[in-house]
C-alpha positions in Angstrom: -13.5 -12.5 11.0 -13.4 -12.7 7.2 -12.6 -9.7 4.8 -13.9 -8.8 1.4 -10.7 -7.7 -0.7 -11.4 -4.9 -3.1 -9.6 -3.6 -5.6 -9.2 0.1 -5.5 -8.6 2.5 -7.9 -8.3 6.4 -7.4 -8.7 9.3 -10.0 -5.2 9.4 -10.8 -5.1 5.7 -12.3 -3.4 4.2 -9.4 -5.1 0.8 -8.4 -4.7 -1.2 -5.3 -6.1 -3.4 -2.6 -8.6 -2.5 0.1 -9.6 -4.8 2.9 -12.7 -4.5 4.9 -15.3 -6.4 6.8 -18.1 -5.7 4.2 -19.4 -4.3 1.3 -21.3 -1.6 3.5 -18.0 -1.4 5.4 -16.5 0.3 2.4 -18.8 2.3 1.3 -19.6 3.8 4.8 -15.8 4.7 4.4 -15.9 5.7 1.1 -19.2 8.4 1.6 -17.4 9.3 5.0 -14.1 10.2 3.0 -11.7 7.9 4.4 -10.3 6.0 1.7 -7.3 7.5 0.1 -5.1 6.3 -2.6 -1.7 5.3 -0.9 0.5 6.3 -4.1 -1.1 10.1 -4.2 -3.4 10.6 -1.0 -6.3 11.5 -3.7 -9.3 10.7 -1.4 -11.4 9.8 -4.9 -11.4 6.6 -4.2 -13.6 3.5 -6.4 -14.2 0.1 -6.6 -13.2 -1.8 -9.2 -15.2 -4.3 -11.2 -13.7 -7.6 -10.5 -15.3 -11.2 -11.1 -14.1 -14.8 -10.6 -11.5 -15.9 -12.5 -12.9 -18.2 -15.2 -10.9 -21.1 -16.8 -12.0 -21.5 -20.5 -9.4 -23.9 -22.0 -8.1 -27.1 -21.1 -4.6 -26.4 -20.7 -3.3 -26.6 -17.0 -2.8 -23.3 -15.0 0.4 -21.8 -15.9 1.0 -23.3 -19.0 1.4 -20.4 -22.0 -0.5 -20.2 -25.0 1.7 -20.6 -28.0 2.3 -17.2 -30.0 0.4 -16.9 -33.4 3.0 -17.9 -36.4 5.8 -14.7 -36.6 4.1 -13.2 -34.5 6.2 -10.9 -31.5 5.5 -11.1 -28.2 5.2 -7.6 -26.8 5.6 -6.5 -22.8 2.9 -3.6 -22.4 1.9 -3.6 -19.1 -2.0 -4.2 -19.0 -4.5 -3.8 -16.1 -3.6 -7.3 -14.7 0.2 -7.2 -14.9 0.5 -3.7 -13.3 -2.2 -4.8 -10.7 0.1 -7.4 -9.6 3.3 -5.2 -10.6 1.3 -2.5 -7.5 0.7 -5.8 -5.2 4.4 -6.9 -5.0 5.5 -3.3 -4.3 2.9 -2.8 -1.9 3.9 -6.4 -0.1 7.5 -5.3 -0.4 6.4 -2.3 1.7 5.2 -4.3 4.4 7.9 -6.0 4.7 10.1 -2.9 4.9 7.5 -1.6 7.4 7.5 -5.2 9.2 11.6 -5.0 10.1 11.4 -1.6 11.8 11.7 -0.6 15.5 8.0 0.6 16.8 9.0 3.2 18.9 5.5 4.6 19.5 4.8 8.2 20.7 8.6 8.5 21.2 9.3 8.8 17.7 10.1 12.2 17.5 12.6 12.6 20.6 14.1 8.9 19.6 14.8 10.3 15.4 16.0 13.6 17.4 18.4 11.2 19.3 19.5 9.1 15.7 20.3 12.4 14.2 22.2 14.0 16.9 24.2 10.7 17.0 23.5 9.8 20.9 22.4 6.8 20.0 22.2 4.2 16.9 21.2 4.4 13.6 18.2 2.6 12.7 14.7 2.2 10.8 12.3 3.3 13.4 8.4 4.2 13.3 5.9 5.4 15.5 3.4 8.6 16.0 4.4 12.0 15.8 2.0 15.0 15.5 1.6 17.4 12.8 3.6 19.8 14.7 6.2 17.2 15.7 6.3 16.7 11.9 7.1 19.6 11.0 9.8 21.0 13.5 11.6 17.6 12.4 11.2 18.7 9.1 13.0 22.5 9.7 15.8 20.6 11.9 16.7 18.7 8.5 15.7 15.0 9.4 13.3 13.6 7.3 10.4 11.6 8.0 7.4 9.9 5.5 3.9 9.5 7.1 2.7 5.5 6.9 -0.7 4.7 5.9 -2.1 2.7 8.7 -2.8 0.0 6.6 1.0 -0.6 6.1 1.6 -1.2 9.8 0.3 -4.2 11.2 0.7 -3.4 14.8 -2.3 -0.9 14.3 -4.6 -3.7 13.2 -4.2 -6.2 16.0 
């Protein structure tokens, strides 16, 4: 199956990638209200414009253009460098994501177990209801919701 990959941004500014199966696969989602930022959850969700990249000069890929004479090069992060800035912090999170234990539906009676110290300490995920959420919460061991996006064991 191939994916289109979109870039996103939400109302908020933030921009970053979304994949699906077609152009009327993400705008089904969009009207339907299932698209949300992962940065701030803002469910205000747009395209981007976005075309080809275009090569105009003959100098080979890479290769910087010299600066004007006195001229000071100056580091303001444009739409392109913090679009790729967002894509390396969003890869890192897979990673992060990637090199933890999938505990499933047990999550909440195996991050009971961590804290009470009956068993090891580790980087854990899985599902846990609202509820579950919560009385975690008011027992002092924090948790952070993942986008499903982030995990790949939900997409195989």
């Amino acid at each position: 199956m191939s994916l289109k990959v979109f870039d996103l941004q939400c109302d908020s500014g933030h921009v970053f990638e979304g994949w699906f199966g077609s152009l009327e696969n993400y705008e089904s989602q969009r009207e339907g209200g299932l698209l949300s930022c992962p940065v701030c959850g803002s469910h205000k969700v747009d395209k981007k414009l976005s075309a080809p990249r275009v090569n105009t000069g003959a100098r080979p890929e890479g290769e910087a253009r010299a600066p004007a004479q006195g001229a000071m090069p100056v580091a303001a992060p444009g739409g392109a460098q913090m679009a790729r800035l967002q894509a390396e912090i969003m890869r890192q999170v897979r990673q992060m994501v990637r090199n933890t234990e999938n505990v499933g539906e047990r999550f909440a009676d195996e991050a009971r177990r961590m804290h009470a110290g009956e068993t090891e300490e580790r980087a854990i995920r899985g599902t846990a209801t609202p509820q579950e959420r919560e009385s975690l919460a008011q027992e002092g061991i924090a948790v952070m919701p993942i986008p499903d996006f982030l995990d790949d064991d939900r997409l195989q």
